[in-house]
C-alpha positions in Angstrom: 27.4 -90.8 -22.1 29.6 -91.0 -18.8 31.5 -88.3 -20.0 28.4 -86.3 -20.8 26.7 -86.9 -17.3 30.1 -85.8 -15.7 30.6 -82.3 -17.6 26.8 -81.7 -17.2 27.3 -82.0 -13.3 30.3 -80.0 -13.0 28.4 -77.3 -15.2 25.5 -77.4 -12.5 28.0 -76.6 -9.5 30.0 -74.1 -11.7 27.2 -72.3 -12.2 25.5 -72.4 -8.5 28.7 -70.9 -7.4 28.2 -68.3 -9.8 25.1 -67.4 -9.0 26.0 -67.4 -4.9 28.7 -65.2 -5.5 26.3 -62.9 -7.8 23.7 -62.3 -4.8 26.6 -62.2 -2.3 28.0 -59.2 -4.3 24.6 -57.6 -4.9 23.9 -57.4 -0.8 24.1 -53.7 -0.3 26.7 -52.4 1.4 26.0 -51.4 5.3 25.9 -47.2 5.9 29.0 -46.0 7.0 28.9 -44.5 10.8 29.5 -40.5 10.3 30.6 -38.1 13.3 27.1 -36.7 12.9 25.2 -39.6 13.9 23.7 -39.8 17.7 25.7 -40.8 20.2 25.3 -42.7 23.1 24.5 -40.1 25.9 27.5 -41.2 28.3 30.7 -38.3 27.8 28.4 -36.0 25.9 28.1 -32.5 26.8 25.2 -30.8 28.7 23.0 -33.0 30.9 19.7 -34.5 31.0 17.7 -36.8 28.6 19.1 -37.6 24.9 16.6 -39.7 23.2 17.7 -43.5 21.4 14.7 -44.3 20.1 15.5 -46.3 16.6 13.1 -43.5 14.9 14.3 -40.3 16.3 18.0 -41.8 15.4 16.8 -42.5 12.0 15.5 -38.8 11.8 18.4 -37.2 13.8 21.3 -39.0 11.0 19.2 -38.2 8.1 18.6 -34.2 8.9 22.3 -33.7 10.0 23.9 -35.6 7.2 21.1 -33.7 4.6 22.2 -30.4 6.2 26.3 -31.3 6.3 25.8 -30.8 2.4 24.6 -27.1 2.3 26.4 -25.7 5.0 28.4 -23.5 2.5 25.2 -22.5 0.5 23.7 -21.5 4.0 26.5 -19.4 5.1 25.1 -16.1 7.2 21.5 -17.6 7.2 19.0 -16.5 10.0 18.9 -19.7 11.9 15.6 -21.3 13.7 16.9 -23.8 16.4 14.4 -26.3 17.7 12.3 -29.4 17.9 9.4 -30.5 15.6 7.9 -27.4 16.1 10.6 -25.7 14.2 11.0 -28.8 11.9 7.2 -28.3 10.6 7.2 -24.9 10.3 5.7 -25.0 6.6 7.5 -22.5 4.2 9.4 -21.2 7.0 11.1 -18.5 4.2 8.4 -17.4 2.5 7.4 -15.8 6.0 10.2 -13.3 5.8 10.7 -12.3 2.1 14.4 -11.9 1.5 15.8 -13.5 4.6 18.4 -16.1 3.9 17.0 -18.8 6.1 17.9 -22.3 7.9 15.6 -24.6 9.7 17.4 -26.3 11.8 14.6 -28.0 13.7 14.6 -32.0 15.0 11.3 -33.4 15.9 11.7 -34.8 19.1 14.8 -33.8 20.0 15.8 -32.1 23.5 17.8 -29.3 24.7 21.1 -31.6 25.3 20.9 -32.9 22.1 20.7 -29.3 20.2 23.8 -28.3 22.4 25.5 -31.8 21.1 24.8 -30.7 17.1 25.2 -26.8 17.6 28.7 -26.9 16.2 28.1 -28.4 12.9 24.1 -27.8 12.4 24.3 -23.5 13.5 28.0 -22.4 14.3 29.7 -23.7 10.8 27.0 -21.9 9.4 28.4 -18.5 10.3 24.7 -17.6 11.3 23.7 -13.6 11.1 21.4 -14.8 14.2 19.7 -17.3 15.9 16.0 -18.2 16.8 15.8 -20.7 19.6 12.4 -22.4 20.5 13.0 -25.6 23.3 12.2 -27.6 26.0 8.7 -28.8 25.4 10.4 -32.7 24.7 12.7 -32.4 27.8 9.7 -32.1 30.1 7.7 -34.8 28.2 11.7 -36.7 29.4 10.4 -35.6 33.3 13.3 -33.7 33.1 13.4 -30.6 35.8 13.1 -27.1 34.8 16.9 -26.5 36.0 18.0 -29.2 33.8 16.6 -27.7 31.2 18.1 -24.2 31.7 21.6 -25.0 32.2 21.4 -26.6 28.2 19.7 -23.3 26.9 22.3 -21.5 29.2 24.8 -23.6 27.5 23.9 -23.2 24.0 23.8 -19.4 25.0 27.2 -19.4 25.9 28.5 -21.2 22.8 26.5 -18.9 20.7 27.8 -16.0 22.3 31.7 -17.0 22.2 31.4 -17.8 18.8 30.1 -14.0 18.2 29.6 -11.4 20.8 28.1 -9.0 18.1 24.9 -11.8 16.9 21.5 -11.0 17.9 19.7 -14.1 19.4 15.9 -14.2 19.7 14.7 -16.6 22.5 11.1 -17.4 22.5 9.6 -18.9 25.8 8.8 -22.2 25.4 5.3 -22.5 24.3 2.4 -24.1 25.9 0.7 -27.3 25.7 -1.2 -29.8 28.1 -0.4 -32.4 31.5 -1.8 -35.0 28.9 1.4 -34.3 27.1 3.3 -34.6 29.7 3.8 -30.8 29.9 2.0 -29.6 32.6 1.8 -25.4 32.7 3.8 -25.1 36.3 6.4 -27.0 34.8 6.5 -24.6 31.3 6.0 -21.8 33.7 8.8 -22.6 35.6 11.2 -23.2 33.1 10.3 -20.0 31.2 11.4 -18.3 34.4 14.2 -19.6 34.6 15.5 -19.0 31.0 14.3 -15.4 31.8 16.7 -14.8 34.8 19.7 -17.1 32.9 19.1 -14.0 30.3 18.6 -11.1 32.9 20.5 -7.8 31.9 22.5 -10.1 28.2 21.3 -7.1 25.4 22.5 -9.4 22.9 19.7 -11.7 23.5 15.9 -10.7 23.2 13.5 -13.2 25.1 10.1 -13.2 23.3 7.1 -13.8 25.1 5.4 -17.0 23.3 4.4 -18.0 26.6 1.6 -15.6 27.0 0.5 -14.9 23.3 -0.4 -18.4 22.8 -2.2 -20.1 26.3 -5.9 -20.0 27.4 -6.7 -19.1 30.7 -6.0 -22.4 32.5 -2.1 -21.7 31.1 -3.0 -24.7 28.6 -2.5 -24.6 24.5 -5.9 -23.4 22.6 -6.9 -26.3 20.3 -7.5 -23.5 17.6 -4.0 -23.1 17.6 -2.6 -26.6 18.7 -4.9 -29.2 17.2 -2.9 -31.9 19.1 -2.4 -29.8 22.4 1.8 -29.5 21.5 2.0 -28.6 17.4 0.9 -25.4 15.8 -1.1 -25.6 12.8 -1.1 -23.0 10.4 -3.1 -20.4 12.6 -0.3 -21.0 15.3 2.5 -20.7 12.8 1.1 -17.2 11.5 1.0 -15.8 15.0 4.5 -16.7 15.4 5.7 -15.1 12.2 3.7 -12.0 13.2 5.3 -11.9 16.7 9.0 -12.5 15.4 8.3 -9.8 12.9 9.3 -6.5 14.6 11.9 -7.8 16.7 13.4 -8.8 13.1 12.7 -5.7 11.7 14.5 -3.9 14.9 17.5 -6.4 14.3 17.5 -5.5 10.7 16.5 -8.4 9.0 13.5 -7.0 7.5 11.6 -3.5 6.8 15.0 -2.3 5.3 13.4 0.7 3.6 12.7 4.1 4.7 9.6 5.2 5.8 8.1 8.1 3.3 4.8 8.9 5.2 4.4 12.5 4.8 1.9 13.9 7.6 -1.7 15.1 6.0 -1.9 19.0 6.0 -2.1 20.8 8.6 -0.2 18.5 10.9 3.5 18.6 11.8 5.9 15.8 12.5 6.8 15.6 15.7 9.7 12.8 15.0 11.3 13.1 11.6 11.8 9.1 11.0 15.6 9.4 10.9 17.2 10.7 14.8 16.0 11.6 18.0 15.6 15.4 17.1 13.2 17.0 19.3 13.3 14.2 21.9 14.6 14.4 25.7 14.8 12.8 28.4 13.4 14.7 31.8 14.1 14.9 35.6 11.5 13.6 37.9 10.2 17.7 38.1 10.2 17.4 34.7 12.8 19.2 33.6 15.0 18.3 30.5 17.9 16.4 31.6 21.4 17.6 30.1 22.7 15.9 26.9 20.1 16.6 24.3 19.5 13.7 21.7 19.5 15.9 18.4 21.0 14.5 15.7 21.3 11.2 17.7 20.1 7.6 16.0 20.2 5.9 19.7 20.0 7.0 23.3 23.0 6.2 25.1 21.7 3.6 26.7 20.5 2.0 23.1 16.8 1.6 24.5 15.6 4.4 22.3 16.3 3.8 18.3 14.8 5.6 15.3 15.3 3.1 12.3 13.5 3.7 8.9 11.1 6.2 10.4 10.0 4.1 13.5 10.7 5.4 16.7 11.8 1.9 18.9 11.8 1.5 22.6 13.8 -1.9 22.7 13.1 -5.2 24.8 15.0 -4.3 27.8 17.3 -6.8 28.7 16.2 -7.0 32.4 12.8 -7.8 31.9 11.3 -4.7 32.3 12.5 -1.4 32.9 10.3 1.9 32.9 11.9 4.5 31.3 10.4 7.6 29.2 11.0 10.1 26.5 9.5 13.6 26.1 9.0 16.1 23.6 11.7 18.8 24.4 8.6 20.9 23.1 5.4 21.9 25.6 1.9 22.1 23.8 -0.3 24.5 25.1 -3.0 24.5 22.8 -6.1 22.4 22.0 -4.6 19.6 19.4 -4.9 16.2 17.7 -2.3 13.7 18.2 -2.2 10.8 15.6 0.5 7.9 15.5 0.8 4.6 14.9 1.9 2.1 17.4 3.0 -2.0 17.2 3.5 -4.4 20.0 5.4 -7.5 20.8 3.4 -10.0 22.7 2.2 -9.0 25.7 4.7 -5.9 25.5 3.9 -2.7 28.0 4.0 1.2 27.4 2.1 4.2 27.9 1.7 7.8 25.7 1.8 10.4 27.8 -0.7 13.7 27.1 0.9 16.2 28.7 1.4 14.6 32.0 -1.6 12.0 32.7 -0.5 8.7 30.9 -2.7 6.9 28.1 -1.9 3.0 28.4 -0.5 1.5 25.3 -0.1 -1.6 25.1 -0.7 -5.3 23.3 -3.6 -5.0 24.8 -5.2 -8.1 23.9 -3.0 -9.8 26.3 -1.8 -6.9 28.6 -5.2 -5.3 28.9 -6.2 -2.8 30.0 -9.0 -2.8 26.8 -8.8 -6.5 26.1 -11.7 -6.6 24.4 -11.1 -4.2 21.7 -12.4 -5.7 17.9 -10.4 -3.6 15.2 -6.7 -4.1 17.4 -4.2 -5.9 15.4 -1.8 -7.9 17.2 1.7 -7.5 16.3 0.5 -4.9 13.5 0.3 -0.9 13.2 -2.5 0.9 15.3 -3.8 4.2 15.1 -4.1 6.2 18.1 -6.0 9.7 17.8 -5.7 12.4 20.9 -7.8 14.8 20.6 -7.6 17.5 23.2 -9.8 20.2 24.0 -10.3 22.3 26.9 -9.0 20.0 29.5 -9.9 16.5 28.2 -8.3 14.2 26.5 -10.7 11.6 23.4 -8.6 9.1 22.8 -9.1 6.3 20.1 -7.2 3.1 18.5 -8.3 2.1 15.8 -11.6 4.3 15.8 -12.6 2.7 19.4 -12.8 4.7 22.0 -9.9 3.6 24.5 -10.9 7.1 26.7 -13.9 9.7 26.3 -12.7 12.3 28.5 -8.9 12.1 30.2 -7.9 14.7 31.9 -5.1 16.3 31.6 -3.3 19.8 32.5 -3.3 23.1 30.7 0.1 22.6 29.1 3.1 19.7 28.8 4.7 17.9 26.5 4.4 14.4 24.5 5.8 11.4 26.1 6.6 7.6 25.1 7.0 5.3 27.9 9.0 1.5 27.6 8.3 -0.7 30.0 8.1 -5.3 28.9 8.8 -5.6 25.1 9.5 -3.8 22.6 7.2 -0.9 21.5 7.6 1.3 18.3 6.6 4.4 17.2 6.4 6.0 14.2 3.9 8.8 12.2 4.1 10.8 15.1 2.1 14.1 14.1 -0.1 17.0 15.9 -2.1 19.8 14.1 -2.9 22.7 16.6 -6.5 23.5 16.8 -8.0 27.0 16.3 -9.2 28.5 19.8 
């Protein structure tokens, strides 16, 4: 019975043992630290806040270590840099059909901590370019405008020394609300200050987001940012729509040839694939030496026919006035029809004859703001018609101008001045006297 008692105990122990060392061997095993987890801020690059709160680490480690396994599938993507605005940019793809895309977007994150991932999250990626949206979370930090720029300009510079040839798109950071923390002088100030960082860089086209998006205070429309800071999907569309021609000028989208072939009567006064028929003039308006036939680009690459649209390109110092003519006069009564689109807030003129009709996005650069059939960031229809002195001139079927006036003979003139403009469908039909 002893005996019994004894082997019964030492069974008991045995076995308690046995189950300790079970559950100790069960524990799960603590996550290994990887080189992309966030750091500490001290002997980082770039200066200013880097946030440590446990969930933005928790979101920052889980993104980069999620994006460390695709970085060969995403090789050559079109990548969107950014915060949570990028990050929640729902279906970002399907926005631009046949784009190889990469969001590369952290909610919460600043512009030091983008410039601390940009070597592993966009540069292994071999990107075919970069969109960059930032700032709004270093502000909320009550970090200075200044601060801010000298990241962006330091992303810039990486971006650039790892291709000299890759387009980047920077889009002003957007606007929000002083009950964010983001109060519009601050936004305003910083925008002006990644302007001039960019001044005269043609590799880089800055995008006005500023402008297309605030209200008349300079705050964020709730329409468009139910929260005062994120877009919903009104917001989102008005970004696609604004990033759209400056794509299709890069060459990431509208591939294909323009077949319009003008309605009868009319004759094409740009044939969709050079600069045929185009000059530039003296201030006496004569045509300057160096004729552009046969030419894809001015010289100076502001002027660009691609795929049948004629382009005057963001110029790179902001704005710079600069026309093209006709190398052609018109003497006769005529009708003038093209089609025109608009970057945000973008600047630019037709000329009839001489005397210049403003075209513009006129919504937000006037000066017929309150026009109902414009399409922002889409194809308008303008219609000249000129007759004995006086210009009718129509978008859309509105009248922008009943009766211009304008001289007895000159040519056709496009005008670039902020943004990009394009062109294309460029036709006249002579009237009968």
């Amino acid at each position: 019975m002893r005996l019994y008692c004894l082997l019964t105990c030492l069974f008991g122990v045995f076995s308690f043992q046995s189950t300790c060392l079970g559950q100790e061997k069960q524990e799960p095993a603590k996550t290994e630290k990887s080189p992309l987890d966030l750091p500490k801020a001290d002997g980082q690059p770039g200066v200013g806040p880097l946030r440590q709160a446990d969930w933005f680490r928790d979101l920052w480690n889980s993104k980069r270590r999620a994006w460390s396994t695709s970085t060969e599938a995403d090789q050559g993507a079109l990548v969107f840099l950014g915060d949570s605005i990028t990050q929640g940019w729902p279906d970002l793809p399907k926005f631009f059909p046949g784009v190889k895309i990469a969001n590369r977007g952290i909610s919460g994150d600043t512009t030091r901590g983008m410039l601390i991932r940009l070597k592993e999250d966009v540069l292994a990626l071999k990107p075919a370019g970069v969109v960059m949206l930032m700032g709004t979370n270093d502000l909320e930090e009550l970090a200075e405008p200044e601060t801010i720029a000298a990241n962006v300009a330091s992303i810039i510079r990486a971006l650039k020394e790892h291709n000299r040839e890759m387009p980047i798109v920077l889009c002003q950071i957007f606007p929000s609300s002083e009950s964010k923390t983001r109060p519009t002088a601050k936004i305003q100030a910083t925008n002006k200050l990644l302007l001039e960082s960019v001044k005269g860089d043609a590799q880089i086209t800055v995008l006005d987001t500023f402008t297309l998006y605030t209200n008349e205070a300079g705050d964020a429309k709730p329409e468009e940012f139910p929260d005062l800071l994120h877009l919903n999907q009104v917001g989102y569309d008005k970004w696609a729509a604004s990033l759209w021609p400056v794509l299709a000028t890069l060459g990431f989208v509208e591939k294909e040839d323009d077949n319009f072939a003008p309605e009868l009567g009319f004759t094409s006064l740009f044939n969709g694939r050079d600069l045929t028929g185009w000059s530039f003039r003296s201030k006496d308006m004569k045509p300057m030496p160096g004729t552009l036939d046969g030419k894809t680009m001015s010289a100076d690459g502001r002027y660009v026919a691609i795929h049948g649209r004629l382009v005057v390109t963001t110029p790179a110092e902001g704005s710079r006035i600069q026309q093209l003519w006709t190398t052609k006069e018109f003497p006769s009564n005529f009708v003038l029809k093209l089609e025109f689109r608009a970057t945000p807030n973008a600047d630019s003129g037709v000329f009839i004859r001489l005397p210049q009709l403003q075209c513009r996005d006129y919504p937000l650069a006037g000066p017929y703001k309150n026009l109902k059939k414009y399409r922002p960031q889409d194809w308008n229809e303008l219609v000249v018609k000129v007759e004995g002195g006086k210009a009718h001139c129509t978008c859309n079927d509105e009248v922008l101008e009943a009766e211009m006036s304008v001289p007895a003979t000159g040519p056709i003139g496009l005008e670039g001045d902020r943004g990009q403009m394009e062109y294309r469908r460029i036709r006249l039909q002579v009237l009968k006297p």
